[in-house]
Chimera marker file (.cmm) of the C-alpha trace (Angstrom):
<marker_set name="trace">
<marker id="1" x="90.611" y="121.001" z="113.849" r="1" g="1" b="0" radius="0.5"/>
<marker id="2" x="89.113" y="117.926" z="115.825" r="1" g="1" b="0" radius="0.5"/>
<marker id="3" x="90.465" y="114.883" z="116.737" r="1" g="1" b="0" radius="0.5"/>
<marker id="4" x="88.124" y="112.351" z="117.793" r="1" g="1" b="0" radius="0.5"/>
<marker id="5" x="87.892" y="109.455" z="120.170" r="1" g="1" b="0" radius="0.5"/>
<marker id="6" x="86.733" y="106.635" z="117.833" r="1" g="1" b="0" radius="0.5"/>
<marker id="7" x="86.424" y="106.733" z="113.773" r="1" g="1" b="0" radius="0.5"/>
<marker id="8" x="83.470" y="108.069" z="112.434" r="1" g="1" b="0" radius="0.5"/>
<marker id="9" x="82.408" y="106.413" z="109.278" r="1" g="1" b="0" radius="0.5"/>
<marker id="10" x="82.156" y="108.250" z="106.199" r="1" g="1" b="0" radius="0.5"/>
<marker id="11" x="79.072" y="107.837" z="104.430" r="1" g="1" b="0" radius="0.5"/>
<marker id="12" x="77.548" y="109.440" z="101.119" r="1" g="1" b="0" radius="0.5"/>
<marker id="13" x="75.078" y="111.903" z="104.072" r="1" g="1" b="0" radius="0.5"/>
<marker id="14" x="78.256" y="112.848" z="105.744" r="1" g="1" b="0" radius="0.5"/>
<marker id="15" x="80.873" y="113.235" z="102.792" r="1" g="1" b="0" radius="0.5"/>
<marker id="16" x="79.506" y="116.788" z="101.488" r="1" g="1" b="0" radius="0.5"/>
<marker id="17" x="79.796" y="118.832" z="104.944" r="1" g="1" b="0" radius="0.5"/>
<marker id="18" x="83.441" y="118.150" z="104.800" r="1" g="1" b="0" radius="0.5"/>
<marker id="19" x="84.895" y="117.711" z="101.131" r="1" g="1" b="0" radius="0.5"/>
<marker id="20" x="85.414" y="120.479" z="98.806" r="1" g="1" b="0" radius="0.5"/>
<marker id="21" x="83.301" y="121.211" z="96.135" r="1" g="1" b="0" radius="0.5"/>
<marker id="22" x="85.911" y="123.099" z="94.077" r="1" g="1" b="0" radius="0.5"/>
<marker id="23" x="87.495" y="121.191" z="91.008" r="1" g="1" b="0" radius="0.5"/>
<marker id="24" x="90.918" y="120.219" z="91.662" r="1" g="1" b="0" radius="0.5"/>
<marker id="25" x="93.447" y="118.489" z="89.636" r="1" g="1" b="0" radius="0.5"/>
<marker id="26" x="93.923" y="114.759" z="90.676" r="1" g="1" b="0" radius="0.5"/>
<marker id="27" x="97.391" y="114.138" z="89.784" r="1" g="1" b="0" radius="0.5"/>
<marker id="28" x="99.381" y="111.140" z="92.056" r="1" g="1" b="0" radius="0.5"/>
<marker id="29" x="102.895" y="113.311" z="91.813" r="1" g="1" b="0" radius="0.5"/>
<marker id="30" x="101.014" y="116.193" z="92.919" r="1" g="1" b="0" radius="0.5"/>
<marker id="31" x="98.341" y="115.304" z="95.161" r="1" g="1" b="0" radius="0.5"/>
<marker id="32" x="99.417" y="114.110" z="98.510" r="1" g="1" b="0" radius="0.5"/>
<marker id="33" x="97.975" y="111.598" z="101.413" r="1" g="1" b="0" radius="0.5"/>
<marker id="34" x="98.057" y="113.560" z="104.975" r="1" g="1" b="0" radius="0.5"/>
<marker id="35" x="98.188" y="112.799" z="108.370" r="1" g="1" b="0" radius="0.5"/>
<marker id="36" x="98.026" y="114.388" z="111.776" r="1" g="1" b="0" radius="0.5"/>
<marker id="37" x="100.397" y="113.310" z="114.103" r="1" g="1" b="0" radius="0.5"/>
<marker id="38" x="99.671" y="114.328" z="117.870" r="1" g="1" b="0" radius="0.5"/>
<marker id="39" x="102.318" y="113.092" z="119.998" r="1" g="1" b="0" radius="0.5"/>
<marker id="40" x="103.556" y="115.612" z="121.770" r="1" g="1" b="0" radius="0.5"/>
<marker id="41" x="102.835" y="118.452" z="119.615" r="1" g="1" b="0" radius="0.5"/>
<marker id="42" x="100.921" y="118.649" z="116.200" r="1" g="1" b="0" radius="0.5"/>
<marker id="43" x="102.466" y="117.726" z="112.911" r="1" g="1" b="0" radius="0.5"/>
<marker id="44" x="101.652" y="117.011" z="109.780" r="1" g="1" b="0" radius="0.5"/>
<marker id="45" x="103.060" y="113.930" z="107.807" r="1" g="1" b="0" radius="0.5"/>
<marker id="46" x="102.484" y="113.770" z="103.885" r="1" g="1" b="0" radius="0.5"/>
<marker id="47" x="103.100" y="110.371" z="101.810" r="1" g="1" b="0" radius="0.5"/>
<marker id="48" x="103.291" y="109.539" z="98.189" r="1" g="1" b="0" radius="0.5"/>
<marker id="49" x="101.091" y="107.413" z="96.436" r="1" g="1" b="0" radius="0.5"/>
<marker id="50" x="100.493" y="104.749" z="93.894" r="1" g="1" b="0" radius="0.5"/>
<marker id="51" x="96.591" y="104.593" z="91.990" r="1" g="1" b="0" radius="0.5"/>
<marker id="52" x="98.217" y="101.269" z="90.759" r="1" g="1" b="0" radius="0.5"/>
<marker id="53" x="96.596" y="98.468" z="93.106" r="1" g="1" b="0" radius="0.5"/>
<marker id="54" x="96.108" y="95.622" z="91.632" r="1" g="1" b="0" radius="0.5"/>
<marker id="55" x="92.505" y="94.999" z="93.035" r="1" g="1" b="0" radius="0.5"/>
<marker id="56" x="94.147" y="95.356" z="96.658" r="1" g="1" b="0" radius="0.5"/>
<marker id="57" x="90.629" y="97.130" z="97.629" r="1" g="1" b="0" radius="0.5"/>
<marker id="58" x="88.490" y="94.436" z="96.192" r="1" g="1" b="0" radius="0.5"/>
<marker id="59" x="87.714" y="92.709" z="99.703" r="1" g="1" b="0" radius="0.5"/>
<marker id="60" x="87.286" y="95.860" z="101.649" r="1" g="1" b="0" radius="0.5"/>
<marker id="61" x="83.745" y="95.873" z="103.308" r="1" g="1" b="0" radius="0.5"/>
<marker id="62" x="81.491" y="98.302" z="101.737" r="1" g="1" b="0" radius="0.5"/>
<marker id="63" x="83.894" y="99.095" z="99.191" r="1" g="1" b="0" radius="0.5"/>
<marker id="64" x="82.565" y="101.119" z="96.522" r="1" g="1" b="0" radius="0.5"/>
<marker id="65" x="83.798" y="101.699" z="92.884" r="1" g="1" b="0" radius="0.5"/>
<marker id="66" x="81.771" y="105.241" z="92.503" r="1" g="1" b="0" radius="0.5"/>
<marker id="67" x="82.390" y="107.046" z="95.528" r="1" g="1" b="0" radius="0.5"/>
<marker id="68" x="85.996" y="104.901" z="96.729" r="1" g="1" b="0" radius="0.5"/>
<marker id="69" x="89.439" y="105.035" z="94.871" r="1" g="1" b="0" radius="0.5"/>
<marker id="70" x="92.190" y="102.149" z="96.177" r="1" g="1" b="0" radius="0.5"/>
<marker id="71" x="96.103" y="103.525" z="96.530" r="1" g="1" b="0" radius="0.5"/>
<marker id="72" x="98.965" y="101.955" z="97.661" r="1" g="1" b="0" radius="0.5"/>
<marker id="73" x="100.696" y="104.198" z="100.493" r="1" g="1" b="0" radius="0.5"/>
<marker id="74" x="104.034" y="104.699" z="100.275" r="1" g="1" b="0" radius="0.5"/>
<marker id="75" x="104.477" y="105.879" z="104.096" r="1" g="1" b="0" radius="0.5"/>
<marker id="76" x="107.804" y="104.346" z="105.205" r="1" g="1" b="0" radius="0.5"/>
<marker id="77" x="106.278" y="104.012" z="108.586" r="1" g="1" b="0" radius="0.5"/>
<marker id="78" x="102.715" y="102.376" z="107.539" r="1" g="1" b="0" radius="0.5"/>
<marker id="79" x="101.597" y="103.099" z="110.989" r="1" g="1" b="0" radius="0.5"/>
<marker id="80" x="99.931" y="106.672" z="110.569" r="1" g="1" b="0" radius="0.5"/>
<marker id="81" x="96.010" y="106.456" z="109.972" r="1" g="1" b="0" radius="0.5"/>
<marker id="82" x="92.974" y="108.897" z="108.825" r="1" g="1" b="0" radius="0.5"/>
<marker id="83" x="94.684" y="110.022" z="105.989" r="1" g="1" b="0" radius="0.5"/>
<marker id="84" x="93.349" y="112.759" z="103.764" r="1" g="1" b="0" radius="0.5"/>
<marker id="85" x="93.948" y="113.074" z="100.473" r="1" g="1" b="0" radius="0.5"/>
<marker id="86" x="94.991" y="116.984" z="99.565" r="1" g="1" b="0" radius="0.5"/>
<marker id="87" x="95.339" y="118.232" z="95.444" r="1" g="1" b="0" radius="0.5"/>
<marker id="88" x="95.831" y="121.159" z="94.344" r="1" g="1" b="0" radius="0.5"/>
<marker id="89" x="92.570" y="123.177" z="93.190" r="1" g="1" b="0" radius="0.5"/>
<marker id="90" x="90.859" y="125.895" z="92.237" r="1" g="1" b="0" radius="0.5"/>
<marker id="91" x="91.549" y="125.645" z="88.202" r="1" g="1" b="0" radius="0.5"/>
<marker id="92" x="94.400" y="126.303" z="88.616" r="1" g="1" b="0" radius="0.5"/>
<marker id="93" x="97.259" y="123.859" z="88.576" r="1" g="1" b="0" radius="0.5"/>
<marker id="94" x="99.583" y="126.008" z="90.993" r="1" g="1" b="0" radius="0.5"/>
<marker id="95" x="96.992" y="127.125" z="93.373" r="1" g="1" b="0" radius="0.5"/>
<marker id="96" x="96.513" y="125.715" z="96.962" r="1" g="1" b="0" radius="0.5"/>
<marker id="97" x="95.601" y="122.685" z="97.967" r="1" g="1" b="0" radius="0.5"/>
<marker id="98" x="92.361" y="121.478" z="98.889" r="1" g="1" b="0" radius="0.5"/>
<marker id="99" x="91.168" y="118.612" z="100.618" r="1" g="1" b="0" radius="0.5"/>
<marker id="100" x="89.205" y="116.203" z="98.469" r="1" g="1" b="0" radius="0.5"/>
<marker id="101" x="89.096" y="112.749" z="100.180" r="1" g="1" b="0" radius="0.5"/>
<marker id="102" x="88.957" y="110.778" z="103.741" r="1" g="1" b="0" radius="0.5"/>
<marker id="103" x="90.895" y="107.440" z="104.408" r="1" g="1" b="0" radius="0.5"/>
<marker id="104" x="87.807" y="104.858" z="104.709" r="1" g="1" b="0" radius="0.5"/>
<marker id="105" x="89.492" y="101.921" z="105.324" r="1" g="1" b="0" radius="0.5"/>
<marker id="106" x="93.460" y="100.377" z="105.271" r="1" g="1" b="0" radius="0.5"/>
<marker id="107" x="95.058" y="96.803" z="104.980" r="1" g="1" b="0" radius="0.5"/>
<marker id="108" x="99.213" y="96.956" z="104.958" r="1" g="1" b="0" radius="0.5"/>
<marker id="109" x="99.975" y="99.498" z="102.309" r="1" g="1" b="0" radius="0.5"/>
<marker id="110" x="96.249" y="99.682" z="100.661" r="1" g="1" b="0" radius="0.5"/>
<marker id="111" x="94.009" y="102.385" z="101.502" r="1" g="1" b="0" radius="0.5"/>
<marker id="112" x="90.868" y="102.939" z="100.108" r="1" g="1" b="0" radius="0.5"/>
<marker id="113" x="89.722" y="106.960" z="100.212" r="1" g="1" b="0" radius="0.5"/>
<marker id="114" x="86.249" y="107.890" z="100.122" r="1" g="1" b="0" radius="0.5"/>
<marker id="115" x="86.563" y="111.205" z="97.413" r="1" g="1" b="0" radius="0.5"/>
<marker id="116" x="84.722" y="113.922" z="95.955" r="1" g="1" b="0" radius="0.5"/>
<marker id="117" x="84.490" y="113.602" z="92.045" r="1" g="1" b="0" radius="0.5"/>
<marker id="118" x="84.902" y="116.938" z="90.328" r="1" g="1" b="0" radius="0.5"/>
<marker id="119" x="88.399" y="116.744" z="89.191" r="1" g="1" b="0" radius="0.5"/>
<marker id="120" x="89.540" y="119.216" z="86.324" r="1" g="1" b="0" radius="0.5"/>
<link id1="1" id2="2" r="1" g="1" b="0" radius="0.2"/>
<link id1="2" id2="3" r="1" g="1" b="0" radius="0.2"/>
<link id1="3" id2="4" r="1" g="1" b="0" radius="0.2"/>
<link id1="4" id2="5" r="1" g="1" b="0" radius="0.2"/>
<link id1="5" id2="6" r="1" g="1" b="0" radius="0.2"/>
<link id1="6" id2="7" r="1" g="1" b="0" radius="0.2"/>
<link id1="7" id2="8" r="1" g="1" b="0" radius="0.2"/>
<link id1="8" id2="9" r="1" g="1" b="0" radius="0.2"/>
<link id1="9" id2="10" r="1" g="1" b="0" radius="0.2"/>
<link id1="10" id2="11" r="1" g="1" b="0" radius="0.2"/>
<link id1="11" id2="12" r="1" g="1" b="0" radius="0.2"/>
<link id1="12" id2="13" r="1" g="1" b="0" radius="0.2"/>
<link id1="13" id2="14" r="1" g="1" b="0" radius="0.2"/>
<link id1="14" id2="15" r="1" g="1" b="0" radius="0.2"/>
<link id1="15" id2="16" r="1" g="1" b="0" radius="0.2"/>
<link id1="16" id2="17" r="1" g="1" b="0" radius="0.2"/>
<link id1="17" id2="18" r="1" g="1" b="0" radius="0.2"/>
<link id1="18" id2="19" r="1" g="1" b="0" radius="0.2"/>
<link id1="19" id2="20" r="1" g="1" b="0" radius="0.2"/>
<link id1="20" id2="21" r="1" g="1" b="0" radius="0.2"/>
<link id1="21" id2="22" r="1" g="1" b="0" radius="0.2"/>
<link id1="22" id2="23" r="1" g="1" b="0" radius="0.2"/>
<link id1="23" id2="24" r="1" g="1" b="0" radius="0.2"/>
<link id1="24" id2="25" r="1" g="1" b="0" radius="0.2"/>
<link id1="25" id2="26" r="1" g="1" b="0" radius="0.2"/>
<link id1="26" id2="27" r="1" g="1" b="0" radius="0.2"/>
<link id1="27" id2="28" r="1" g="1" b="0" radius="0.2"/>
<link id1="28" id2="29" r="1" g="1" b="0" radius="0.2"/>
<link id1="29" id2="30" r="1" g="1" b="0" radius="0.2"/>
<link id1="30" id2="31" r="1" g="1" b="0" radius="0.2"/>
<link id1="31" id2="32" r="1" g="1" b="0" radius="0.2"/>
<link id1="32" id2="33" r="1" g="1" b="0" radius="0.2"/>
<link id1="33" id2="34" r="1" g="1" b="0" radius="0.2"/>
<link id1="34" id2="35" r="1" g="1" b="0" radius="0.2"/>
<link id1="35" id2="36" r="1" g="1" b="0" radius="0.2"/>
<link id1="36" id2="37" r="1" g="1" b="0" radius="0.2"/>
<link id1="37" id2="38" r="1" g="1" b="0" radius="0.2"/>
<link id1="38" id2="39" r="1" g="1" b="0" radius="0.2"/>
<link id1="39" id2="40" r="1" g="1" b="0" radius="0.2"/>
<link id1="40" id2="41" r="1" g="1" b="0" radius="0.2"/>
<link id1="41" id2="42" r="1" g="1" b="0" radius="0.2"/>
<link id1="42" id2="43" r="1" g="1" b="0" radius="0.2"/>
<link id1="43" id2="44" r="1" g="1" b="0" radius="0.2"/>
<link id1="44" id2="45" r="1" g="1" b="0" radius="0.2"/>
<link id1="45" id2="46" r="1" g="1" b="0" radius="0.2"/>
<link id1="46" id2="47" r="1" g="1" b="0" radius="0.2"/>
<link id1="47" id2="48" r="1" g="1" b="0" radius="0.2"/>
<link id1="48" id2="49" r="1" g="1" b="0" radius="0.2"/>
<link id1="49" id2="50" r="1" g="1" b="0" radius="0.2"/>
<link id1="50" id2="51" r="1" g="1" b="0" radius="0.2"/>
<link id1="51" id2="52" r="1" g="1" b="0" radius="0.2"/>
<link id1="52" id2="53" r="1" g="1" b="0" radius="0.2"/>
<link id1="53" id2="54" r="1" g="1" b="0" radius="0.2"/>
<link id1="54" id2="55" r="1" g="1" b="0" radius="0.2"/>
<link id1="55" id2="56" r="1" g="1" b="0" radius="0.2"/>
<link id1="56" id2="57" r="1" g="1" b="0" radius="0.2"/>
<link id1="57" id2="58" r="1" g="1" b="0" radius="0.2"/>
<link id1="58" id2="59" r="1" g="1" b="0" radius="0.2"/>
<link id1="59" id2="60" r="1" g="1" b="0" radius="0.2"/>
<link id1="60" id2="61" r="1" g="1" b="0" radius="0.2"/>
<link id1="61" id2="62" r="1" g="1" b="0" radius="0.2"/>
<link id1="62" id2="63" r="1" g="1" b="0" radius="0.2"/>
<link id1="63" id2="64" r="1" g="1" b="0" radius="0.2"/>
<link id1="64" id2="65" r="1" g="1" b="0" radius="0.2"/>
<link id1="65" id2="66" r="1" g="1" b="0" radius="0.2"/>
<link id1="66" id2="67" r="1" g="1" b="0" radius="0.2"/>
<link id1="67" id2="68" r="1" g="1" b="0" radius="0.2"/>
<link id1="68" id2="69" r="1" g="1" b="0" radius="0.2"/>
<link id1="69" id2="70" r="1" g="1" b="0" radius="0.2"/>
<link id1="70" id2="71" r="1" g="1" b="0" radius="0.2"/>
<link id1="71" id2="72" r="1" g="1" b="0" radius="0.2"/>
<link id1="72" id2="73" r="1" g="1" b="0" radius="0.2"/>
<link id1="73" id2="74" r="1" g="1" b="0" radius="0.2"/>
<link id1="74" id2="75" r="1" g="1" b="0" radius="0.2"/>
<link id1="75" id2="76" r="1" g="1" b="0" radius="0.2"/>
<link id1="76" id2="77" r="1" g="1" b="0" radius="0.2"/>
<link id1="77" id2="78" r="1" g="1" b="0" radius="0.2"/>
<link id1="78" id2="79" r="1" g="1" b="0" radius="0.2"/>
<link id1="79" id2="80" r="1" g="1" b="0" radius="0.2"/>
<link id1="80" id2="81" r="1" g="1" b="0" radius="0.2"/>
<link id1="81" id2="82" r="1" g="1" b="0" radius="0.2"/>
<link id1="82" id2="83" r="1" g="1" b="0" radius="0.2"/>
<link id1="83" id2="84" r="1" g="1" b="0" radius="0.2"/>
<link id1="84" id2="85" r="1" g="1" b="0" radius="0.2"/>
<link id1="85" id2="86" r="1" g="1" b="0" radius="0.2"/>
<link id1="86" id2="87" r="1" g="1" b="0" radius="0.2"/>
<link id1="87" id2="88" r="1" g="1" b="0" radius="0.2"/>
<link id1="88" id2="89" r="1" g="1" b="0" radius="0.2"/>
<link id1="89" id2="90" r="1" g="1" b="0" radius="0.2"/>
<link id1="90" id2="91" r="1" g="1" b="0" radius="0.2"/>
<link id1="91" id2="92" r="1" g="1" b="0" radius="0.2"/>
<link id1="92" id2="93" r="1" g="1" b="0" radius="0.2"/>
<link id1="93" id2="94" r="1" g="1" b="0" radius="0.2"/>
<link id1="94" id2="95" r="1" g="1" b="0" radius="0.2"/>
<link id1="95" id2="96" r="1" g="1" b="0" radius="0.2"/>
<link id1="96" id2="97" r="1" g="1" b="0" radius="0.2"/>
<link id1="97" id2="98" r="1" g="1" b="0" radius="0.2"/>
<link id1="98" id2="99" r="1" g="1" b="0" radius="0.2"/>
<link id1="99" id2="100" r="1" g="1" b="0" radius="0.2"/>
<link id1="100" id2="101" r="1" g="1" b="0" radius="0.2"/>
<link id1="101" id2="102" r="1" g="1" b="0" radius="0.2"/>
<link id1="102" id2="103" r="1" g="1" b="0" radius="0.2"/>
<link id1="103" id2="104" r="1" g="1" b="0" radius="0.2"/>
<link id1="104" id2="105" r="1" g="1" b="0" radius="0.2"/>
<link id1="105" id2="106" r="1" g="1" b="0" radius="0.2"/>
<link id1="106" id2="107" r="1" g="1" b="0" radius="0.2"/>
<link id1="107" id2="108" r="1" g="1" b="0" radius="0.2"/>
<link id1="108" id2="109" r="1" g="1" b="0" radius="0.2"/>
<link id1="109" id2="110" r="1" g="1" b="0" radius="0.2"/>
<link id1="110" id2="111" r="1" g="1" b="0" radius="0.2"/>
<link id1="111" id2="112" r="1" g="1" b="0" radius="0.2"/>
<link id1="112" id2="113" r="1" g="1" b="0" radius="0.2"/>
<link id1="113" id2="114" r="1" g="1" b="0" radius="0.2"/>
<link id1="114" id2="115" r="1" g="1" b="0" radius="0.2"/>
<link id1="115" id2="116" r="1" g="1" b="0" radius="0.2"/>
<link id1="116" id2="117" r="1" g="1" b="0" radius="0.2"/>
<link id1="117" id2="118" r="1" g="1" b="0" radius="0.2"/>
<link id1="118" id2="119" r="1" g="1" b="0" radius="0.2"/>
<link id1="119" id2="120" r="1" g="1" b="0" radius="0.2"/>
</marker_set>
């Protein structure tokens, strides 16, 4: 794992060197938004989700309807950021989870995710 100094954007050359290619199942009570936490120690904080946003994405720069999917965060704390989005994959619905999506950009409780679209 590397943690890096400033934010690297994510951009369609970049996104298939680190997002699975396996089929997962994207399911919001299932799949989870991740952070790494590194104060002190490393630690892992998941969140629940929402894909209900009514548009909250719409005026994100470089926003993009193909590649991007808008959630609402449900992170009590709001302040954790480069979230990953983890499902579970592999065809099967039990099996482990895989990462499938990067946090691109976040306003309050909206974050858009830059994702990989092979879902089962």
């Amino acid at each position: 794992m590397l943690k890096l100094k400033k934010s690297v954007p994510i951009t369609l050359f970049s996104r298939p060197a680190c997002l699975s290619a396996n089929k997962y199942f994207f399911e919001q009570t299932n799949c989870k938004l991740v952070a790494i936490i590194s104060k002190g120690g490393l630690k892992v904080r998941t969140s629940s989700f929402t894909t209900w946003s009514n548009r909250a994405c719409d005026n994100f720069k470089n926003f993009n309807k193909n590649t991007d999917i808008c959630l609402i965060d449900y992170d009590r704390e709001g302040e954790h950021t480069s979230k990953m989005l983890i499902c579970p994959g592999d065809d099967s619905f039990y099996a482990k989870y895989i990462l499938v999506g990067v946090e691109s950009h976040k306003v309050g409780k909206a974050i858009s995710i830059t994702y990989y679209k092979h879902f089962v």
